[in-house]
N, CA, C and O atoms as CSV, one atom per row, in Angstrom:
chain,resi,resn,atom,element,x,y,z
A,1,UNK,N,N,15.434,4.540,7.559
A,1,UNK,CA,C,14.785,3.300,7.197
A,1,UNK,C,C,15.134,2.265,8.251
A,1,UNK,O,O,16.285,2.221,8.686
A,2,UNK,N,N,14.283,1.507,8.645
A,2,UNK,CA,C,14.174,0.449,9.759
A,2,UNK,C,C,13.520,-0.620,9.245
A,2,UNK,O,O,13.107,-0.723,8.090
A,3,UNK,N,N,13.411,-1.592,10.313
A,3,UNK,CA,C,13.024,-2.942,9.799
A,3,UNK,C,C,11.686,-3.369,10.874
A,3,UNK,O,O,11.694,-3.333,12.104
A,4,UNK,N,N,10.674,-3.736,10.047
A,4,UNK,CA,C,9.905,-4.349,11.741
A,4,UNK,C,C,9.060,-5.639,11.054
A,4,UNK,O,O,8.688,-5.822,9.895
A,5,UNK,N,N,8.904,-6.543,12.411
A,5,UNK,CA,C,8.735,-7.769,11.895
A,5,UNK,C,C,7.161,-8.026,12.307
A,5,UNK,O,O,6.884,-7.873,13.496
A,6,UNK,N,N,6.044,-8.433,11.336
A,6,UNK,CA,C,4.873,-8.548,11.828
A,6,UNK,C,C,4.734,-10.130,12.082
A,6,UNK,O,O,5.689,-10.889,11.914
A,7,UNK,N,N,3.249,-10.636,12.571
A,7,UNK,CA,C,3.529,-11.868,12.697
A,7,UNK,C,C,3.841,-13.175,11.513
A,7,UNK,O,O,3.711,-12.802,10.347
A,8,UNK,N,N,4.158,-14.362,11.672
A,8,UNK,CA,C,4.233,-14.855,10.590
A,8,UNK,C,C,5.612,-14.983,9.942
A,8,UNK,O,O,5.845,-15.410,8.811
A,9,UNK,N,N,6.374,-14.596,10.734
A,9,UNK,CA,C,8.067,-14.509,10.462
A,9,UNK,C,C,8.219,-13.874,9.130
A,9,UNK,O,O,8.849,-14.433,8.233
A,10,UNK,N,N,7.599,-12.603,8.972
A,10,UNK,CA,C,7.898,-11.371,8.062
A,10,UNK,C,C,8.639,-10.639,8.171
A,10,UNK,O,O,9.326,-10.804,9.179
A,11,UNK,N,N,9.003,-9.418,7.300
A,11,UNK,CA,C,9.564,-8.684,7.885
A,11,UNK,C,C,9.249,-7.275,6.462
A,11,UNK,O,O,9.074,-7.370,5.247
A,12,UNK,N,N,9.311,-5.966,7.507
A,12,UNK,CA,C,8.618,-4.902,6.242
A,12,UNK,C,C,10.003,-3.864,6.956
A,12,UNK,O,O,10.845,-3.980,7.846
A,13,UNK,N,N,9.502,-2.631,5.717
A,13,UNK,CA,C,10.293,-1.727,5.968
A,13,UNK,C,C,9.397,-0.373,6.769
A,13,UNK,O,O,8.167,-0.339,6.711
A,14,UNK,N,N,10.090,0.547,7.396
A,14,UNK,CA,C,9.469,1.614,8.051
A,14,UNK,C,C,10.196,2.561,6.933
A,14,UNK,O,O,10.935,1.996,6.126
A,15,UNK,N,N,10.056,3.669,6.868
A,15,UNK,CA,C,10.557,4.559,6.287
A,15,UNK,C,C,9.871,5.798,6.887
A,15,UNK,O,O,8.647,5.858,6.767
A,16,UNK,N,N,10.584,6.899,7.585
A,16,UNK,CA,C,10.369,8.490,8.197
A,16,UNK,C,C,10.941,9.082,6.601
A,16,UNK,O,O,11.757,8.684,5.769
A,17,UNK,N,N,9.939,10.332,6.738
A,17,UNK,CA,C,10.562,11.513,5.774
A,17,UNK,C,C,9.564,12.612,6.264
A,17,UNK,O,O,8.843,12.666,7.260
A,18,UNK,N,N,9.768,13.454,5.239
A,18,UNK,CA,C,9.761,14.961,5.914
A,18,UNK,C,C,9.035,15.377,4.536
A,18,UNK,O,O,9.522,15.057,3.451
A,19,UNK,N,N,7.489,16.326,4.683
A,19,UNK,CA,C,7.003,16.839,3.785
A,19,UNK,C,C,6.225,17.748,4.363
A,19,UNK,O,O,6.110,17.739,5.589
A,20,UNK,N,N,5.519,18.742,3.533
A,20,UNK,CA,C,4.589,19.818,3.860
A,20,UNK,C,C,4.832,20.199,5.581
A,20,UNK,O,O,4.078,20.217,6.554
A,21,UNK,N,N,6.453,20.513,5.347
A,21,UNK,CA,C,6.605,21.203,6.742
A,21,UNK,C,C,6.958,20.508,7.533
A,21,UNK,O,O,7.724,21.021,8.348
A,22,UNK,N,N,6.621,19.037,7.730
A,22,UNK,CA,C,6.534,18.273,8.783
A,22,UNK,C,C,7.983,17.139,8.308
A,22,UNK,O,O,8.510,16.729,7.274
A,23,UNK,N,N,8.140,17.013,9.640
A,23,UNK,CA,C,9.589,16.141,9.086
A,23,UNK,C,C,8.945,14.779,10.384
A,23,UNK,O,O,9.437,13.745,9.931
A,24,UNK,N,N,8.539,14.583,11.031
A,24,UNK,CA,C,7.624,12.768,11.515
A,24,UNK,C,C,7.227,12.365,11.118
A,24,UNK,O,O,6.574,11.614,11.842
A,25,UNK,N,N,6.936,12.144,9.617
A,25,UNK,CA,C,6.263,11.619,8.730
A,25,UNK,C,C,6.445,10.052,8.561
A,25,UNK,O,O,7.086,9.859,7.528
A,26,UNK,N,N,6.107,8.822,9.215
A,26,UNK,CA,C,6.797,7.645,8.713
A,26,UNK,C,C,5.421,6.819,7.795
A,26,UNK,O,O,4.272,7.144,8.092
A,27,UNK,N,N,5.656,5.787,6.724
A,27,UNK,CA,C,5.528,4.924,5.850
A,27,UNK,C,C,5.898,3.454,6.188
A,27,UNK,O,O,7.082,3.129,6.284
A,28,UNK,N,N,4.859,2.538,6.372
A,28,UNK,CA,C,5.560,1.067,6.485
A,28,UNK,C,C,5.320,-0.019,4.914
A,28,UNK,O,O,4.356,-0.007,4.148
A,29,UNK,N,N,5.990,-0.476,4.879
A,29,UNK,CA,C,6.332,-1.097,3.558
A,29,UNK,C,C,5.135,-2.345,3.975
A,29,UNK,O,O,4.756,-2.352,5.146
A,30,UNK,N,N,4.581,-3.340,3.052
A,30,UNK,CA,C,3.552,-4.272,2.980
A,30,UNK,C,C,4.784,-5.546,3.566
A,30,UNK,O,O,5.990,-5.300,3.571
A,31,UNK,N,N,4.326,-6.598,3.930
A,31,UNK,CA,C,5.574,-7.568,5.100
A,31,UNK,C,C,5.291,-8.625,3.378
A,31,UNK,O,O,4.396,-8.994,2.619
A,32,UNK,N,N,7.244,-8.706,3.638
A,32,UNK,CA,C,8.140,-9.877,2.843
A,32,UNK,C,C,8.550,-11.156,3.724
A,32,UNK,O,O,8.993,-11.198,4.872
A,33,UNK,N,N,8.319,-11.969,3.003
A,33,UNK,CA,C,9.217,-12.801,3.180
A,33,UNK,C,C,11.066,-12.749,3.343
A,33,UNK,O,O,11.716,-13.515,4.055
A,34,UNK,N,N,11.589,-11.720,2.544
A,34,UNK,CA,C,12.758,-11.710,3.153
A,34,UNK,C,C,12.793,-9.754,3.086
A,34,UNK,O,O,11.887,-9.241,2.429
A,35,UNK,N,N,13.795,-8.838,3.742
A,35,UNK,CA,C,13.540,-7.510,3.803
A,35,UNK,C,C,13.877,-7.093,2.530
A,35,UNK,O,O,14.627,-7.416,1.609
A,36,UNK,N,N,12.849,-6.053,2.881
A,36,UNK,CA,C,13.127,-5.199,0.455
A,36,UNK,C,C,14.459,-4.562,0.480
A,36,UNK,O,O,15.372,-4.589,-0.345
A,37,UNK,N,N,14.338,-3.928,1.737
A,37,UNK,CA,C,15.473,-3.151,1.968
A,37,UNK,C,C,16.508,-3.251,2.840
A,37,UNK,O,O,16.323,-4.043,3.764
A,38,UNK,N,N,17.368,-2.774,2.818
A,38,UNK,CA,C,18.461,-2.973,3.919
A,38,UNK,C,C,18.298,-1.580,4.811
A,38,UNK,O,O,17.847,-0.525,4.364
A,39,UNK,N,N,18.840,-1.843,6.397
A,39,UNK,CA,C,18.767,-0.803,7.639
A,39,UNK,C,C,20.019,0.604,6.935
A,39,UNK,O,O,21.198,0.326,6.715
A,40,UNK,N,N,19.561,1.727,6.741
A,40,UNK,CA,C,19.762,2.632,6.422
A,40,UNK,C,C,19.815,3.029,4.711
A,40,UNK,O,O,20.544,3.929,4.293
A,41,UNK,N,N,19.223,2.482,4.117
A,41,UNK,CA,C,19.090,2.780,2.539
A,41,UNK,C,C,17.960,3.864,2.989
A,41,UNK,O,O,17.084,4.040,3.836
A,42,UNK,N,N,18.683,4.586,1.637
A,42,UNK,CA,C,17.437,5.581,1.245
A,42,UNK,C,C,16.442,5.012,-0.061
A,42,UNK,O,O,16.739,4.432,-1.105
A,43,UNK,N,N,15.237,5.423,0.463
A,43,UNK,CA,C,13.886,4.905,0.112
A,43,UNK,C,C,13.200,6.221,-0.869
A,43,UNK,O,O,13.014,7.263,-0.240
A,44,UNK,N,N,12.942,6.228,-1.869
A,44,UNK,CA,C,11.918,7.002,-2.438
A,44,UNK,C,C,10.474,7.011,-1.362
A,44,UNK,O,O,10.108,5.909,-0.955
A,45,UNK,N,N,9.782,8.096,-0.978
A,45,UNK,CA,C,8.721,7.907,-0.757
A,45,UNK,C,C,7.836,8.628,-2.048
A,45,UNK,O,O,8.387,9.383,-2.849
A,46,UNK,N,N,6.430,8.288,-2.118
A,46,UNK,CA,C,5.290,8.984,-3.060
A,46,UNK,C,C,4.018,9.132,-2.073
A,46,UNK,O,O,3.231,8.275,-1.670
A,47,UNK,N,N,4.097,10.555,-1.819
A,47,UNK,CA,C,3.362,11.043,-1.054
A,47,UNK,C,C,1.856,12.144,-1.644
A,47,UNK,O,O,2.138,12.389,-2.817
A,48,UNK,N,N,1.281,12.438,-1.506
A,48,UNK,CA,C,-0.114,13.251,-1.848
A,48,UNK,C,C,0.354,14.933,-1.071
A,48,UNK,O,O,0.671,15.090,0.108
A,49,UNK,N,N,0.283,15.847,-1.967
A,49,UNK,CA,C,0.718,16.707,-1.646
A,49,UNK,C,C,-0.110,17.533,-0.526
A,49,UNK,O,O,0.346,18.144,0.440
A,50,UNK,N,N,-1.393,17.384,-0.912
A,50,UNK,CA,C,-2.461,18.181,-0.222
A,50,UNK,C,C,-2.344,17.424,1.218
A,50,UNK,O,O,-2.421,18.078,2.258
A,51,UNK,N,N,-2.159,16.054,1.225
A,51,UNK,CA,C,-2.116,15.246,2.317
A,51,UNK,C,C,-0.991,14.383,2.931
A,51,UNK,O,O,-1.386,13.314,3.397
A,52,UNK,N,N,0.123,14.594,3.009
A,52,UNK,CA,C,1.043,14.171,2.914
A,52,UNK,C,C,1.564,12.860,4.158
A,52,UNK,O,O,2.601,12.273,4.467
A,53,UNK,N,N,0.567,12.879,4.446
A,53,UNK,CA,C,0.036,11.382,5.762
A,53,UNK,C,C,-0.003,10.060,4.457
A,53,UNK,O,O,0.436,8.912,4.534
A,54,UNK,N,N,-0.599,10.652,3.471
A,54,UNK,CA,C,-1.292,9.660,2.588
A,54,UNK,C,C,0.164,9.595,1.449
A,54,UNK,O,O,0.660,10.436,0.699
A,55,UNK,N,N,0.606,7.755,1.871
A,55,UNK,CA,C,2.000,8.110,1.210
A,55,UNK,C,C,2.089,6.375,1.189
A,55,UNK,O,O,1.295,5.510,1.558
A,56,UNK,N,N,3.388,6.322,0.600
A,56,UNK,CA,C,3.906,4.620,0.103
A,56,UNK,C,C,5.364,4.584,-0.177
A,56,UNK,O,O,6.076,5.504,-0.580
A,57,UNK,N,N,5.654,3.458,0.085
A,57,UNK,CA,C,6.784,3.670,-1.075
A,57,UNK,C,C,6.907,3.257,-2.613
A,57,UNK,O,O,6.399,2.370,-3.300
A,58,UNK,N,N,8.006,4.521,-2.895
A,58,UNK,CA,C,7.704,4.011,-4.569
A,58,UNK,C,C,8.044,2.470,-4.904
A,58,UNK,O,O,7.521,1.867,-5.842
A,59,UNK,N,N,8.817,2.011,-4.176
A,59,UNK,CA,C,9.289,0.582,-4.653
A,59,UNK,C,C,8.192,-0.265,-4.883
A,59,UNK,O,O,8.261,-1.162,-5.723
A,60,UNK,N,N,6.875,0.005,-4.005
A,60,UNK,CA,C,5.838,-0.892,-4.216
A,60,UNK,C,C,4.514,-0.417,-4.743
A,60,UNK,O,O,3.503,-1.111,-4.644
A,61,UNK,N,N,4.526,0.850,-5.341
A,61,UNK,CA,C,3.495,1.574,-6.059
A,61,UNK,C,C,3.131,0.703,-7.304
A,61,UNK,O,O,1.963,0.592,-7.677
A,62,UNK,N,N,4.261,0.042,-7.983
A,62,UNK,CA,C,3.322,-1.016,-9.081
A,62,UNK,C,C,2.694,-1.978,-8.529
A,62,UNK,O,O,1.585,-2.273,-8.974
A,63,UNK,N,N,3.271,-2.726,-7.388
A,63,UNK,CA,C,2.335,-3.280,-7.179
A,63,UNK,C,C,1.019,-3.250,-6.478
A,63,UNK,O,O,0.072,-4.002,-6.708
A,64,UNK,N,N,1.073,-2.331,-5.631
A,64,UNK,CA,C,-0.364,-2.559,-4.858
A,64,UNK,C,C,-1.454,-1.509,-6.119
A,64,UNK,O,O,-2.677,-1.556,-5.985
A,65,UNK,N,N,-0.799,-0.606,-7.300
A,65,UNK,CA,C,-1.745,-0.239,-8.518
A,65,UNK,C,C,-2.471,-1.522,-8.639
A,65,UNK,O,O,-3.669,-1.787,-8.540
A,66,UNK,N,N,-1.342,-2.308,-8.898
A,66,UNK,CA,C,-1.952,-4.083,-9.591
A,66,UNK,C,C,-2.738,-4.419,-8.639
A,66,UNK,O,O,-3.796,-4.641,-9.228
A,67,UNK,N,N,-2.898,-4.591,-7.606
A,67,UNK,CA,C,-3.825,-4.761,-6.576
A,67,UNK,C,C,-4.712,-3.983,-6.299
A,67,UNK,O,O,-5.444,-4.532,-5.476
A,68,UNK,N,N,-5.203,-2.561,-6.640
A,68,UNK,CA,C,-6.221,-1.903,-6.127
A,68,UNK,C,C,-6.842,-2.533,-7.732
A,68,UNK,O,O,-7.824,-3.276,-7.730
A,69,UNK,N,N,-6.206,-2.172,-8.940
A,69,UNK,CA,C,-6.982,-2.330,-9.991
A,69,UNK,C,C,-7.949,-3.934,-10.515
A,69,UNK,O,O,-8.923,-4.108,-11.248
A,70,UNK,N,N,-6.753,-5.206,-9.407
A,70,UNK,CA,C,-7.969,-6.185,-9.282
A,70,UNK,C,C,-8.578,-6.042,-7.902
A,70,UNK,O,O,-9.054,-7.088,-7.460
A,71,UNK,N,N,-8.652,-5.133,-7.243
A,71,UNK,CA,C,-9.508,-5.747,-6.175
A,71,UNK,C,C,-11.229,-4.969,-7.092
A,71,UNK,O,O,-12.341,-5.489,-7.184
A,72,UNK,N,N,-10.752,-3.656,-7.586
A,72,UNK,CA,C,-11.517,-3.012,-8.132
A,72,UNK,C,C,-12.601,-3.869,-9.486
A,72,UNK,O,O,-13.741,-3.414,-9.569
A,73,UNK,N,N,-12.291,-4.846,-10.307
A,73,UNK,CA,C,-12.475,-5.425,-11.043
A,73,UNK,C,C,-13.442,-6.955,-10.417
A,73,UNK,O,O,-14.551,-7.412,-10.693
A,74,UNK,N,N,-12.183,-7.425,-9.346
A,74,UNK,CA,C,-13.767,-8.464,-8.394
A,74,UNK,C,C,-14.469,-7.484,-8.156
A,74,UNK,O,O,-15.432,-7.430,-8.921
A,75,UNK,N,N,-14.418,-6.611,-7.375
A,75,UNK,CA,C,-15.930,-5.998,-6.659
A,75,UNK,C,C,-16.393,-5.791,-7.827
A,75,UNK,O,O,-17.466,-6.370,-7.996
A,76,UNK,N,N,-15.926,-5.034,-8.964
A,76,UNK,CA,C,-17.593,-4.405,-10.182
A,76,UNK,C,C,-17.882,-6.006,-10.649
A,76,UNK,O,O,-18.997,-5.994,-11.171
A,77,UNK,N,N,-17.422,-7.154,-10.669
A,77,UNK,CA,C,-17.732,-7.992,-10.742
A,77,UNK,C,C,-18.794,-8.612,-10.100
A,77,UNK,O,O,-19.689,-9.207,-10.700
A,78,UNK,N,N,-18.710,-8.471,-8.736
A,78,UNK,CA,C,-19.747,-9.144,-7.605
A,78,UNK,C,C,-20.809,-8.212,-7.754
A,78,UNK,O,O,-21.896,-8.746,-7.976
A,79,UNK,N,N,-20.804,-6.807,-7.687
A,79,UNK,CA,C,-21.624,-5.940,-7.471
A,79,UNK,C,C,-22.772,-6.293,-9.338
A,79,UNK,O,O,-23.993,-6.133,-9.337
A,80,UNK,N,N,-22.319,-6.554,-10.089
A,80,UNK,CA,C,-22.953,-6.266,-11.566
A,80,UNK,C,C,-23.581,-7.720,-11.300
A,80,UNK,O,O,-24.800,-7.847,-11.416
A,81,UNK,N,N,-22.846,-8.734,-10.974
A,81,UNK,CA,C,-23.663,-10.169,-10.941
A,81,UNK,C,C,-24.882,-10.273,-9.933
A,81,UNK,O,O,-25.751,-11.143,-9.999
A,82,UNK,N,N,-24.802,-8.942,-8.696
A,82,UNK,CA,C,-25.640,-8.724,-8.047
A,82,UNK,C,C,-26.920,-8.202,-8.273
A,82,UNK,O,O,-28.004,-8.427,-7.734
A,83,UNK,N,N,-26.481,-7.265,-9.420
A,83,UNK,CA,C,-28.185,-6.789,-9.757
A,83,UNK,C,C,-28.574,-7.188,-11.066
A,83,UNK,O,O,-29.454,-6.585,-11.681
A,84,UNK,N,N,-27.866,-8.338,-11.602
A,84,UNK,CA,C,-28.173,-9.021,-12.632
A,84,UNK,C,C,-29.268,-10.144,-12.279
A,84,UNK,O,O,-30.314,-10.392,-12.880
A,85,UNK,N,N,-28.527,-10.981,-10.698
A,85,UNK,CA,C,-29.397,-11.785,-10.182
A,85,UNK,C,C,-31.026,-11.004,-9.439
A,85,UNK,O,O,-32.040,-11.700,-9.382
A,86,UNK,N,N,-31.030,-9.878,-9.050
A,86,UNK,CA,C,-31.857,-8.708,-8.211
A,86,UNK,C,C,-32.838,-9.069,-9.479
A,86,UNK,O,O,-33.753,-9.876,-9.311
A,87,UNK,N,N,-32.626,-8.471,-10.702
A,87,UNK,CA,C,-33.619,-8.565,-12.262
A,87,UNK,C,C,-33.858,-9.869,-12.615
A,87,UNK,O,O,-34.857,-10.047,-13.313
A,88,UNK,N,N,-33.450,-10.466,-12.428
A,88,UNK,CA,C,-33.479,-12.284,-13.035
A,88,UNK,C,C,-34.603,-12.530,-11.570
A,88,UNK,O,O,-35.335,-13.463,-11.900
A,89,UNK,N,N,-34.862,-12.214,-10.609
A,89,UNK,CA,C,-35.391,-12.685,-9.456
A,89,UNK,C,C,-37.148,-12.020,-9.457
A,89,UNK,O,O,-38.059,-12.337,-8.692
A,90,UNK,N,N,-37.171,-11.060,-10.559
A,90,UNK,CA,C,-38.094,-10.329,-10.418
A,90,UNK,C,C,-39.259,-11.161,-11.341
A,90,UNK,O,O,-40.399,-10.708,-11.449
């Protein structure tokens, strides 16, 4: 586990692990305001077995759920007000 700083005086975590054979596997954490983690903690990763590129860490799996499930909720939002207005136009 490592530290890297994006712009904006952030700072995220890297995390390498090793799955389906392959041990180069690295994960970067979403950028904090202060670091989640400290330089050498061990990190849970949650990885996709079939695909094991496709991965996170567990520390932040509730939240970005909470975030796919509203980003998912505006869009059927925009998209339903879209062909509501499409029929109202006709």
């Amino acid at each position: 586990m490592n530290h890297y700083w994006p712009s904006g005086g952030y700072v995220g975590a890297i995390c390498t692990y090793s799955a389906g054979g392959r041990e180069d596997l690295s994960v970067r954490s979403s950028r904090y305001s202060v670091a989640p983690v400290e330089i050498g903690d061990l990190v849970e990763v949650t990885y996709d077995r079939k695909n094991p590129e496709r991965s996170m860490l567990s520390f932040e799996v509730g939240n970005r759920v909470g975030y796919d499930t509203a980003l998912t909720v505006v869009m059927g939002t925009l998209w339903a007000g879209a062909v509501v207005g499409i029929f109202l136009t006709w």
